[in-house]
Structures are given as structure tokens and as C-alpha cells.
N, C-alpha and C positions, 0 to 999 in steps of 0.2 A: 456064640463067641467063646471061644477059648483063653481062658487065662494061666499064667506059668503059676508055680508055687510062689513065688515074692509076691504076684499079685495081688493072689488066694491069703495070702495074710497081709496083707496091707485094707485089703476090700474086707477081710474079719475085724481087722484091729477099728478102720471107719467103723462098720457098722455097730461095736460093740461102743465106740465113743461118741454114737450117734445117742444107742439104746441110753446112758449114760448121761449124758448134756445136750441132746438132742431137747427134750423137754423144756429147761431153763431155757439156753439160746432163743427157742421162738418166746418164750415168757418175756425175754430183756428188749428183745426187735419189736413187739407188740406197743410195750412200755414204752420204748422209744419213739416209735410213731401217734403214739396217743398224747405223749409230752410236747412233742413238736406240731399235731394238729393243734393242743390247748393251746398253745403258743401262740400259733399261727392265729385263732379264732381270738384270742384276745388282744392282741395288736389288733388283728377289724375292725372288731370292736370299738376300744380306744379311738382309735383315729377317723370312725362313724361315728362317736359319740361327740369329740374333740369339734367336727368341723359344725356338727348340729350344734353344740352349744356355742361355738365363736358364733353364729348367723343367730344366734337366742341375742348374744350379747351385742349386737350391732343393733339390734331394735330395742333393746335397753339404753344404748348410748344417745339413739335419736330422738326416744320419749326424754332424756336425760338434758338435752341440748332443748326440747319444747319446756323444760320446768313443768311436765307431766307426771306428778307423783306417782298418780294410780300406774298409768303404763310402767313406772320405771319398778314398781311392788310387784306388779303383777308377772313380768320380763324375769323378775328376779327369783321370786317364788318357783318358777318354772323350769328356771338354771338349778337351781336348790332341790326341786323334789327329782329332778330328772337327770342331772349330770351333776350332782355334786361332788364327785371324784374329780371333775378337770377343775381349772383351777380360774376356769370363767365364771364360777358361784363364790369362788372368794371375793374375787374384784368386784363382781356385780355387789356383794353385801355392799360391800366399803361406799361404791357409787349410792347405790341405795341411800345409805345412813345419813351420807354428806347432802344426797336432794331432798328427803325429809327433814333435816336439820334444816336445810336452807328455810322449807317452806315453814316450821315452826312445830314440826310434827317429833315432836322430842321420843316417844313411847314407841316409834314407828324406826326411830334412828338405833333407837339403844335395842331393839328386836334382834336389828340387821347387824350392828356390831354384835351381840353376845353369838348370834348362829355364825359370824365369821370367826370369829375369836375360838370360839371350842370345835367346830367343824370343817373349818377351811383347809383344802390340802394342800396349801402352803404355808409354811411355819413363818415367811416376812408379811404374808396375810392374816394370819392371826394373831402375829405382834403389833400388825399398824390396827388392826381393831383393838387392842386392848388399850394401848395409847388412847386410841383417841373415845374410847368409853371411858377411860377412866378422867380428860377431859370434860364428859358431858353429866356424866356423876357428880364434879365440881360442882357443873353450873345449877344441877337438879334441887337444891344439892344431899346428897348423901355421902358423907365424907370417909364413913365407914366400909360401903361399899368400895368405892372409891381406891382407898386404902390396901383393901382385898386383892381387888382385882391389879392395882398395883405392884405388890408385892409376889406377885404368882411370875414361877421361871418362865424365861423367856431367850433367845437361842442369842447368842454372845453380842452379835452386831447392835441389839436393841437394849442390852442392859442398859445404856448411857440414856438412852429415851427414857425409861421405863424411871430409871432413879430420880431424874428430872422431874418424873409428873409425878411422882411419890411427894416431891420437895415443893410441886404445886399446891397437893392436898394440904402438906402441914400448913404452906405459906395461908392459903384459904382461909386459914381455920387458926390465923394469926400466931403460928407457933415459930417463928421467925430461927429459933437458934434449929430447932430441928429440919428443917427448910433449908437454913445455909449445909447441914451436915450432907442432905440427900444431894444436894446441888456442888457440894466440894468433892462427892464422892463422881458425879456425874462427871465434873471435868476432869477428874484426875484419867478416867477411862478417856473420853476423849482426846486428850491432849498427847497421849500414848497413842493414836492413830494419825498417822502423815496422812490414810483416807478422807477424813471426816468435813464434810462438807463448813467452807468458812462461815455461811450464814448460820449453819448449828450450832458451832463454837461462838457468835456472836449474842445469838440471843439466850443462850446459857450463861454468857457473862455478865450481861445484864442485869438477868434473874441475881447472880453470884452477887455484883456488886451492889445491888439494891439490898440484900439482907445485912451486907458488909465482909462477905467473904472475900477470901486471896488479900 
């Protein structure tokens, strides 16, 4: 095949911008397809992992509905060592703690809330276990802990919770003025949300006007 002179430098100027970026080019294509196989292999993943652990968590729910402790520990333990990225080892903690509590198994509750609370990959899952640990600390009671675990950040919608069971602790522990402070600070957040459920704002009033607050 014959080529004219424009060819013969147009086919030089390619090849010399091949010799040139020829290299990187396949270096970026490579990268690219190794970014979009990870991709790809980690969505399967997830969504292999997601439906394994919803079918963990349905046989958690049904030992749950028998008041079968061990099943509902063991169900859960298994979400927890095995998919604790999805966010069926949080709720499982939470069920957990609430059928241990039921049964009377208080060391077995406060387990399942503290591995919810610091490990759950959901931030309203590990806010409804610190609540309600710091709940079961009251009753234990350790009021210091309590206290602690109370007082640790927690993601905006739960502050009003969280200051409330702060205002339990004091209350517990007969300290009445500082109890109405945590509870005035709770409604003040509430009362600033058109969301906030009325039976919340009720039984915070309560608490309020039993100390003598508002």
C-alpha cells in the first residue's frame, strides 16, 4: 500500500504519539477496567451477602416470636460474625437485647446493646442501643456508667433522646434540679421539631412536670 506525503506524516506524527502516550493510555484503560471489575465484584458481593443475611434474620425473628433466647443469640451471633457490614446485625443486636431483657437475662442484653452501639452500620442503630443501655444501667444500676454512655455524641435526631435519659440518670439518683435541667434542655430541642412524634413530646412532659419544670 502506497501512501502520499500528508500520509507519511500524519502515520509519523501517530506513531511518534503512540511511542509517547502509547504507554500511560493502556496504563489508564487497565486501571479502568480493574476499578469497574472491583465495582462490579463488590456490588455481588453486597447484595450476596445482604439477601444471606435478611434469611439469617428471618430465622432470628421466628426464634424471636417462640421467646427462644438461645436461637434468637445464636441467629444473632452469626449476623454479627458473618455480615456485620449489612445493617441486619444491628437490628438483630437490638431484637437480641429486648428478648434477653424480656427473659431476665440482663448481661446477655447489655452484650447485645454495647456490640450494637459501637459496631452497628447504622448511626439510628447505634443511637437506639445507647438509649436504651443507658436505660438498663439505671436499672443495674450503675449510674456512672450510665452517665457515660449518655453523654457520648450521638447524630442530631437523637440528641433529644439521649438528654432525656441523661435527665433519667440524675432523676435515679434523686438529683431532681439537675434532671429538670437535662429534661428542659430535651424539650427545648423537641418542641423546635413539627416531626417529633406526640406520644415523645408527651411522656417528656411528664418527666418535665413531675420535677416541676416549664
Amino acid at each position: 500500500m502506497h501512501f502520499n506525503l500528508e500520509e507519511q506524516e500524519q502515520l509519523a506524527e501517530l506513531k511518534a504519539w503512540w511511542k509517547q502516550y502509547g504507554k500511560w493510555l493502556i496504563a489508564i484503560l487497565i486501571l479502568i477496567l480493574l476499578t469497574y471489575t472491583s465495582f462490579t465484584a463488590w456490588n455481588w458481593w453486597q447484595n450476596r451477602s445482604s439477601l444471606a443475611a435478611s434469611k439469617l434474620y428471618d430465622t432470628l425473628l421466628v426464634s424471636a416470636q417462640k421467646q427462644d433466647v438461645p436461637g434468637v443469640l445464636r441467629a444473632t451471633k452469626d449476623l454479627q460474625d458473618q455480615y456485620s457490614s449489612t445493617s441486619y446485625a444491628g437490628m438483630a443486636g437490638l431484637v437480641a437485647a429486648q428478648i434477653a431483657n424480656s427473659s431476665g437475662d440482663m448481661g446477655a442484653a447489655e452484650q447485645q446493646l454495647r456490640w450494637t452501639m459501637s459496631k452497628a452500620s447504622s448511626d439510628a442503630h447505634r443511637d437506639v442501643a445507647r438509649a436504651r443501655l443507658v436505660s438498663l444501667l439505671i436499672d443495674k444500676p450503675d449510674f456512672a456508667d450510665a452517665e457515660k454512655v449518655a453523654s457520648a455524641s450521638v447524630s442530631k435526631a437523637f440528641e433529644p433522646l439521649l438528654l432525656e435519659r441523661r435527665g433519667d440518670v440524675q432523676l435515679a439518683q434523686q438529683k431532681t434540679v439537675e434532671a429538670r435541667q437535662f429534661y428542659q434542655q430535651a424539650w427545648d430541642k423537641l418542641a423546635k421539631n413539627p416531626d417529633t412524634a406526640d406520644e415523645a413530646k408527651r411522656l417528656l412532659k411528664v418527666k418535665l412536670d413531675a420535677v416541676g419544670g416549664r
